[in-house]
Every structure is written in structure tokens, then in C-alpha cells.
FILUM-446043 format. One line per field, with one value per residue: residue in one letter; x, y, z of N, C-alpha, C in turn. Coordinates in nm, 4 decimals, always signed. Layout:
FILUM-446043
residuo	[A / ...];
nu	[X / ...];
nv	[Y / ...];
nw	[Z / ...];
cau	[X / ...];
cav	[Y / ...];
caw	[Z / ...];
cu	[X / ...];
cv	[Y / ...];
cw	[Z / ...];
//
This chain:
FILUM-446043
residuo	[X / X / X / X / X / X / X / X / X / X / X / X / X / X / X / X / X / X / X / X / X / X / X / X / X / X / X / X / X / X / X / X / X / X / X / X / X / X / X / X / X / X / X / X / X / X / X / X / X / X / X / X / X / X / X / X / X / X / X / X / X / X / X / X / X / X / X / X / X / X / X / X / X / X / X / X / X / X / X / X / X / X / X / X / X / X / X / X / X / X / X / X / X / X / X / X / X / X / X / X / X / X / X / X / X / X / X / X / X / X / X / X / X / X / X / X / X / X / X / X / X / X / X];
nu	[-9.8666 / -10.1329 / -10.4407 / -10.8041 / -10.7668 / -10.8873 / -10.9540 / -11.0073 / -10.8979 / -10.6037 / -10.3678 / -10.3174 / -10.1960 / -9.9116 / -9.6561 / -9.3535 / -9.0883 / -9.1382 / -9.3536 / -9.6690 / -9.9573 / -10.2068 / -10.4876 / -10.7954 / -10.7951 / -10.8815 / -10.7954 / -10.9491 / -10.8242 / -10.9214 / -10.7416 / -10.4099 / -10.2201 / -9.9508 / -9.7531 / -9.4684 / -9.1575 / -9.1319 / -9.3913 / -9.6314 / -9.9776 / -10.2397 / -10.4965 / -10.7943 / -10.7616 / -10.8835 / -10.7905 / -10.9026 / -10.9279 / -11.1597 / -11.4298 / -11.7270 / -11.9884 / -12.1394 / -12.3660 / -12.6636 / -12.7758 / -12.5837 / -12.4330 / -12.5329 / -12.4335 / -12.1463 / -11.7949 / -11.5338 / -11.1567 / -10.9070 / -10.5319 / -10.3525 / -10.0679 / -9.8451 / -9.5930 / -9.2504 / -9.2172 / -9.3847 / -9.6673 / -9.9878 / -10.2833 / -10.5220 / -10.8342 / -10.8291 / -10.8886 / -10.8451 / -10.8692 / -11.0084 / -10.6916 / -10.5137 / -10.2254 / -9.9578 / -9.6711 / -9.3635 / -9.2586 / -9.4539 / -9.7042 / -10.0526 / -10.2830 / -10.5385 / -10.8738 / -10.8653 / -11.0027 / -10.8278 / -10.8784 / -10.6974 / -10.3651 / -10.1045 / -9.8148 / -9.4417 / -9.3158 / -9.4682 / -9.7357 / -10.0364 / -10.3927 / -10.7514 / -11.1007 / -11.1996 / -10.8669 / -10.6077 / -10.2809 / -10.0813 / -9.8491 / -9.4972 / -9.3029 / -9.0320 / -8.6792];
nv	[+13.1020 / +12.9744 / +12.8580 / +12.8893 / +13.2378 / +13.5664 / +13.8876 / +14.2798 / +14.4617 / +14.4231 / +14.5756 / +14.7107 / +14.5628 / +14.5255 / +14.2825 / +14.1864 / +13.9698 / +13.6229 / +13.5975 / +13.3979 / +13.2715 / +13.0750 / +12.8491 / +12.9685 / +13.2432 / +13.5894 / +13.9629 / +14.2620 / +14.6018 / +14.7922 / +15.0265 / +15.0440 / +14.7902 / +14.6710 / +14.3670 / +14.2539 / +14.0683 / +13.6950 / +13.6378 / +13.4594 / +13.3356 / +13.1591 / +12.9153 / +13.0730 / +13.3025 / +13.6765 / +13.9757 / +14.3048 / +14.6172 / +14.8110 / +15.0355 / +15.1617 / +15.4822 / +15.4932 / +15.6566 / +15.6098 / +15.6612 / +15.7987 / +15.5645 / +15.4992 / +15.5931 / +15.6250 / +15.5023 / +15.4010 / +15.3524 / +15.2535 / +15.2026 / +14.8480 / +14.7486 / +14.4909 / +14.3136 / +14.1822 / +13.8673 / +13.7209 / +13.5583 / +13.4635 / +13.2711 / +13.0776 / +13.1526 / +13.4064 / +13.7580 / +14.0600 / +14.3657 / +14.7132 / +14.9790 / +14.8607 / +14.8111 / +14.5693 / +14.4149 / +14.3110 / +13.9867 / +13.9040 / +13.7276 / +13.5783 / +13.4229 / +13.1909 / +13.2281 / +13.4831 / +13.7974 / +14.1533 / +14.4169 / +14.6467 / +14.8493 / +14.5704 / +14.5148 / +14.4649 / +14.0861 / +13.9473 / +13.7213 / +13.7201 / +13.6951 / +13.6432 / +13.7654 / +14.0814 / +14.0779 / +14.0590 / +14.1579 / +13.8578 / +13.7024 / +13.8049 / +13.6548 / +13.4321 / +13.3915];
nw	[+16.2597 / +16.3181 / +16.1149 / +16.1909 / +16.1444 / +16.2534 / +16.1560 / +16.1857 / +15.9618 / +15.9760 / +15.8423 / +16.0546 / +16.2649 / +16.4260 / +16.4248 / +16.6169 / +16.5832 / +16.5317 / +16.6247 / +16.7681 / +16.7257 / +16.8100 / +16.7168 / +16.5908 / +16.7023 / +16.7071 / +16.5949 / +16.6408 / +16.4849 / +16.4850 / +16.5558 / +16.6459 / +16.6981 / +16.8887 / +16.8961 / +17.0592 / +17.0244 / +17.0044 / +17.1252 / +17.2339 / +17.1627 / +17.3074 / +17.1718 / +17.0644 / +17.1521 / +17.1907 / +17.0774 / +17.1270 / +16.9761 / +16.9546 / +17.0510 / +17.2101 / +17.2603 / +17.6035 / +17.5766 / +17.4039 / +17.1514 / +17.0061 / +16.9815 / +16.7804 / +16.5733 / +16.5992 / +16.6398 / +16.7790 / +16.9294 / +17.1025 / +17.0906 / +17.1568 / +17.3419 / +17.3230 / +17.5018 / +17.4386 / +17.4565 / +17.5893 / +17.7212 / +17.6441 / +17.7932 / +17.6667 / +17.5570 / +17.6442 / +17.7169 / +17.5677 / +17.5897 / +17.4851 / +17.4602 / +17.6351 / +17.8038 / +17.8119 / +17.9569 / +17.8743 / +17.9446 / +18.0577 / +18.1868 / +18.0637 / +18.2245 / +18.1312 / +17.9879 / +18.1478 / +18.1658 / +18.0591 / +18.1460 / +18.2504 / +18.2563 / +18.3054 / +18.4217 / +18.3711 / +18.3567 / +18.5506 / +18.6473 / +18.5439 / +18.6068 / +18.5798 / +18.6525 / +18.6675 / +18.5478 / +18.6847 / +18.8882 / +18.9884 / +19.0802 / +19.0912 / +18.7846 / +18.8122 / +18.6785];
cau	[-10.0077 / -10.2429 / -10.5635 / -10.7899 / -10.7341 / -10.9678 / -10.8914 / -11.0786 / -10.8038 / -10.4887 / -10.2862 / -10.3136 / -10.1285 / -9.7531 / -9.5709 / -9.2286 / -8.9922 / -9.1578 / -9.4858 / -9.7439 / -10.0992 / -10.2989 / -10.6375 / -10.9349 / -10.7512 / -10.9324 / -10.7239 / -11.0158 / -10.7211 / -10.9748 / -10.6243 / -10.3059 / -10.2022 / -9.8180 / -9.7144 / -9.3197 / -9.1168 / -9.1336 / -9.4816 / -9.7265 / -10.1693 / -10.3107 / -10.6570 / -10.9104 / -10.7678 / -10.9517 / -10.7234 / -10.9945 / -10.9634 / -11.2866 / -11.5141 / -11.8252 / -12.0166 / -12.2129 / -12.4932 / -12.7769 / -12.8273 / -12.4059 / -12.3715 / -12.5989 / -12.3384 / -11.9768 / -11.6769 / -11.3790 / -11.1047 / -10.7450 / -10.4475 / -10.3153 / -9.9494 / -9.8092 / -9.4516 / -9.1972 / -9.1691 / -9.5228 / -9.7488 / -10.1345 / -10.3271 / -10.6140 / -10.9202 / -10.7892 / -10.9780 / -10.7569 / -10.8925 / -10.8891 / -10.6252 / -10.4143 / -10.0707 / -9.8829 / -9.5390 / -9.2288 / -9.2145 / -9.5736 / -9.7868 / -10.1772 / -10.3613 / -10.5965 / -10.9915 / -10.8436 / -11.0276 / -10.7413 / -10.9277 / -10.6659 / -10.2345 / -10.0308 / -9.6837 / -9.3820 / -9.2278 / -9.5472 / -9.8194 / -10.1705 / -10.5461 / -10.8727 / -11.1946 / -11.0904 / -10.7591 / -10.4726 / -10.1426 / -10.1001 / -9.7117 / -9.4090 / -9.1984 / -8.8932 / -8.6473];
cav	[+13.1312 / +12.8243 / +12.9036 / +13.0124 / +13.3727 / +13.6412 / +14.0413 / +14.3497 / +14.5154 / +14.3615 / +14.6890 / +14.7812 / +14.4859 / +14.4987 / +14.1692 / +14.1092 / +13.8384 / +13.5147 / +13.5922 / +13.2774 / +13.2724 / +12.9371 / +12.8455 / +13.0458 / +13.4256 / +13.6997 / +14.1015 / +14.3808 / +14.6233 / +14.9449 / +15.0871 / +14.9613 / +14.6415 / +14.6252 / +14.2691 / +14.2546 / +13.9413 / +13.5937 / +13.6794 / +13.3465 / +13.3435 / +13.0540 / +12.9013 / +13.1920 / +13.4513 / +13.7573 / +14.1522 / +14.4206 / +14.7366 / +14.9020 / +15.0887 / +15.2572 / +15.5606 / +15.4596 / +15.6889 / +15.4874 / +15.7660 / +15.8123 / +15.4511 / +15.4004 / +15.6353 / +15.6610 / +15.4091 / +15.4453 / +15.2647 / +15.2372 / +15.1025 / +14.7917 / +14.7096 / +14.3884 / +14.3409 / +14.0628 / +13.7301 / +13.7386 / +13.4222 / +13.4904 / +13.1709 / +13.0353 / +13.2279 / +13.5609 / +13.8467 / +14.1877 / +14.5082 / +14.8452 / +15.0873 / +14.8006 / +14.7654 / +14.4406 / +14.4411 / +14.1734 / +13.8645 / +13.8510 / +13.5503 / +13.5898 / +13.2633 / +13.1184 / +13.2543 / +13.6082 / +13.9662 / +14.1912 / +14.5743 / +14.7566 / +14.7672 / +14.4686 / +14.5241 / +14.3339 / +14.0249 / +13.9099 / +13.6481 / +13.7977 / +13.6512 / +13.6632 / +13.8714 / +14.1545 / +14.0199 / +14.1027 / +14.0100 / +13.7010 / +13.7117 / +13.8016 / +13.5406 / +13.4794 / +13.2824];
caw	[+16.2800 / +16.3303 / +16.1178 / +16.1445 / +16.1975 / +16.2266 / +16.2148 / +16.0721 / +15.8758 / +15.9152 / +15.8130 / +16.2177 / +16.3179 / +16.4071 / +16.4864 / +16.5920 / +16.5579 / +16.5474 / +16.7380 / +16.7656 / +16.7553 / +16.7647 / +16.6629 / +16.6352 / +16.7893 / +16.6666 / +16.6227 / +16.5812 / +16.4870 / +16.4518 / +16.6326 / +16.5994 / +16.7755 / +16.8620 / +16.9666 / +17.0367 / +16.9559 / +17.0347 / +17.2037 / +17.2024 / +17.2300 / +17.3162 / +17.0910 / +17.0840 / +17.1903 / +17.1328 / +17.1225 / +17.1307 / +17.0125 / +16.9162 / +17.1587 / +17.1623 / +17.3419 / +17.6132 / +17.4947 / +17.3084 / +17.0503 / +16.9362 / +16.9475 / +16.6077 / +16.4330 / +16.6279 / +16.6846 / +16.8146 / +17.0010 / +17.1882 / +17.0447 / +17.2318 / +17.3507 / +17.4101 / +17.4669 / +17.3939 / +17.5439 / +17.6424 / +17.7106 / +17.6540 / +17.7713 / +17.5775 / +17.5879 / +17.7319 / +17.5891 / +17.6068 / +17.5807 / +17.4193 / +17.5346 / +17.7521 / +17.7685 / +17.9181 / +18.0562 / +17.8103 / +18.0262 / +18.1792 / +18.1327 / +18.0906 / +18.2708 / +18.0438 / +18.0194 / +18.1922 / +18.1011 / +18.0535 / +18.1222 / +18.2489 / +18.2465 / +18.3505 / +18.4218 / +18.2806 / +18.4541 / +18.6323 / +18.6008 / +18.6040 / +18.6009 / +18.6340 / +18.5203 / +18.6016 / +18.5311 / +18.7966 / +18.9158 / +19.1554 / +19.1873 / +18.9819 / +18.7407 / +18.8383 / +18.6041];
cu	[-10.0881 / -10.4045 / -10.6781 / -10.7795 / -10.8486 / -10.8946 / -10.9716 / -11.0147 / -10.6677 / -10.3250 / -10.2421 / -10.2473 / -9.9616 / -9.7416 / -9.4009 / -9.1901 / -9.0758 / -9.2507 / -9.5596 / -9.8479 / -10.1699 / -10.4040 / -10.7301 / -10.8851 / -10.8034 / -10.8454 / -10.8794 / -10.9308 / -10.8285 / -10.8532 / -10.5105 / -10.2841 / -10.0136 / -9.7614 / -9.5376 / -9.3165 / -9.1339 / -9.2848 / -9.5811 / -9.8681 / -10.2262 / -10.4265 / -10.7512 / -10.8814 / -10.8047 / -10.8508 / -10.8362 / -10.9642 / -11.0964 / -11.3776 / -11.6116 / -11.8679 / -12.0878 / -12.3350 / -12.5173 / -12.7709 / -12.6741 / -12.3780 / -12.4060 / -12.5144 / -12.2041 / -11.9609 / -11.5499 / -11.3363 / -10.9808 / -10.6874 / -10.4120 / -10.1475 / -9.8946 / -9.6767 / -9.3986 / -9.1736 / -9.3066 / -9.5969 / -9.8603 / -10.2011 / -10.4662 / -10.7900 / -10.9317 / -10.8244 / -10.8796 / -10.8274 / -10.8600 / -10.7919 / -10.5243 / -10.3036 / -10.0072 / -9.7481 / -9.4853 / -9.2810 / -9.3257 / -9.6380 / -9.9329 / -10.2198 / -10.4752 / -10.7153 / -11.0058 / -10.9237 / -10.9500 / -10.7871 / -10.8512 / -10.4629 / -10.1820 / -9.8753 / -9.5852 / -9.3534 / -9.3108 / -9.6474 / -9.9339 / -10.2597 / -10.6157 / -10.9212 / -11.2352 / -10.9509 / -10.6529 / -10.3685 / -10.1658 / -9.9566 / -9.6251 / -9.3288 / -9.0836 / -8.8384 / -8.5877];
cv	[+13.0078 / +12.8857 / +12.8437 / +13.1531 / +13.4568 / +13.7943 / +14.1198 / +14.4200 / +14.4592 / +14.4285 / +14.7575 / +14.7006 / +14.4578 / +14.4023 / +14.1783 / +13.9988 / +13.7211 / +13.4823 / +13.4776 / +13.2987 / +13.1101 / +12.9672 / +12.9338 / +13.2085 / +13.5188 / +13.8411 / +14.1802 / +14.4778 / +14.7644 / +15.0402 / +15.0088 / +14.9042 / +14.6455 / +14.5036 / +14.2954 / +14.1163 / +13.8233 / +13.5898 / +13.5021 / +13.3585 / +13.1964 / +13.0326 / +12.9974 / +13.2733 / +13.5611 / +13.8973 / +14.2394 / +14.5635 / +14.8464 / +14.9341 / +15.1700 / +15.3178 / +15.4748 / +15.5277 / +15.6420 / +15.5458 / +15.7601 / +15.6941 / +15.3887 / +15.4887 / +15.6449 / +15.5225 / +15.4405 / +15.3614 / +15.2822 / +15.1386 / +15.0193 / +14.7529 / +14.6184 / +14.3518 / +14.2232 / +13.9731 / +13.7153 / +13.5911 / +13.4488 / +13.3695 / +13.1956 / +13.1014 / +13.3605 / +13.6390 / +13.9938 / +14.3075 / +14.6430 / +14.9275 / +15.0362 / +14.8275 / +14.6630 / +14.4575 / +14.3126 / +14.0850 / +13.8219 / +13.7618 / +13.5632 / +13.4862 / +13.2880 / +13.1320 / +13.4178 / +13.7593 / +14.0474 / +14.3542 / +14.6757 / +14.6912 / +14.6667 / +14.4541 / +14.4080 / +14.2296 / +13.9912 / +13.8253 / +13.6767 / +13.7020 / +13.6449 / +13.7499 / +13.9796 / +14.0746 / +14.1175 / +14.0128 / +13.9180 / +13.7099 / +13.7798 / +13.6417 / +13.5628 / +13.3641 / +13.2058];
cw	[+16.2406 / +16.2527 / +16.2009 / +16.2185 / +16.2150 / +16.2487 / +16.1554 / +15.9473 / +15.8512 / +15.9122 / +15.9752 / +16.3385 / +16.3157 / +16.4766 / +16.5067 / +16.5646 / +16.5661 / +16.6819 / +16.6979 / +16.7751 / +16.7370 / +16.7235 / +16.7169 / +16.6975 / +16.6628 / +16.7107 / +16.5563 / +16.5909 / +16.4267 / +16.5075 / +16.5935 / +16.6957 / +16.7430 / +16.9240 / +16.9695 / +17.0264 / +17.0303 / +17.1574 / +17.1352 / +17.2345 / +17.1937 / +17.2554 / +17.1502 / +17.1998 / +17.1418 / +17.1820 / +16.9841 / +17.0893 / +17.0369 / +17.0675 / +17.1283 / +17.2777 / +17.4189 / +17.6066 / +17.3951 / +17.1320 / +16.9397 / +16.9390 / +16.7940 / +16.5224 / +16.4828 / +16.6759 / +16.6985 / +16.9138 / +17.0533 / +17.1263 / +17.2035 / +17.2291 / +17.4178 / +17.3912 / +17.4684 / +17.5126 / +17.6423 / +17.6051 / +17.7702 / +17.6453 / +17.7005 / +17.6580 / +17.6333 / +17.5868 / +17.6823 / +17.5270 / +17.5326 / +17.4871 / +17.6800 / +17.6947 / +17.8366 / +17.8498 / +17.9376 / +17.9614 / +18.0761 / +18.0737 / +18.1865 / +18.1498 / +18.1465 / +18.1097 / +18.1149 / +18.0985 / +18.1558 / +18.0289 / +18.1395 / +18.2380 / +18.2960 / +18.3149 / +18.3379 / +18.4055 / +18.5347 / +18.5879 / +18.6761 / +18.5523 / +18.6205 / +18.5757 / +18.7090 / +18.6343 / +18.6229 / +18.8372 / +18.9831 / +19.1976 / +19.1136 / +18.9410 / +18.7324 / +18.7230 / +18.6937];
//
């Protein structure tokens, strides 16, 4: 882990094996956050959980959020902001500056805002 770090709790963050984070990645872990192993995030990456109502009135007193799941052997480029209540696929590879709103299978390289596949990776 490259500081610095940022997170809100800490306690909501599972890592496997010899996950990577560079500079500047922010975890808001109002949910639990499961990275699997050997998973890498490029400088400022941001994983989202927290969410709020969109009524005006329940937003000045409720929070709540979706855990996120990201699976092993995963490459999140630099700037990719991931979302509450995703899940991405072992093997896929975020592009760099991607918003990550909804699932993304394994074994594929997705990007863009909204973030989607483009092809699968083959080895």
C-alpha cells in the first residue's frame, strides 16, 4: 500500500493475498469491501460504498450503502471510481478514469463513464 490511504472504518475492508493499492485510493467501507488476491488499483482510486435517499428531507438524517465485490487478479486503472453494490468478475481490467455503476463480468476489459465492456482478455 503506497500512502497515502484513505478509508472510513477500515474494519469493512477484506484483502486477499497481496492486493496493491497506489497513491492517493480512497475505501468508504460503510459496507464491506471484499477485494480477492493479487488484485492491483491504480493512484486515486476511489471504492464507494455509501448511498443516500434521493428524497431531500431523509437525506439530512439516513445513510446507507451496498457492499462491493472485487475478485482476484483484477487490474483497476488510475482514477476509476467503483460504486456501491458492484461486483467485478477475477481477471477483468478497469481502464483508467472509468465509472464502474453497475456489474462487470470476469475475464474482460471494461471502460468508460458508464463503464462497460469493450472485449474479453485473452491470455
Amino acid at each position: 500500500m503506497q500512502p497515502p490511504f484513505y478509508c472510513d472504518y477500515g474494519s469493512n475492508i477484506h484483502l486477499g493475498t497481496r492486493v496493491f493499492f497506489n497513491f492517493n485510493c480512497t475505501v468508504l467501507d460503510v459496507c464491506e469491501v471484499h477485494i480477492g488476491d493479487y488484485t492491483l488499483f491504480g493512484p486515486g482510486v476511489q471504492i464507494l460504498t455509501p448511498l443516500h435517499p434521493f428524497n431531500a428531507d431523509l437525506r439530512r438524517t439516513q445513510e446507507y450503502g451496498k457492499p462491493i465485490e472485487i475478485g482476484a487478479d483484477v487490474w483497476v486503472g488510475s482514477g476509476a471510481l467503483i460504486l456501491a453494490g458492484v461486483r467485478i468478475g477475477s481477471r477483468t481490467i478497469i481502464g483508467a478514469g472509468s465509472v464502474v455503476t453497475r456489474d462487470i463480468p470476469e475475464g474482460v476489459l471494461a471502460a468508460g463513464n458508464p463503464c462497460r465492456v469493450i472485449r474479453d482478455v485473452s491470455d
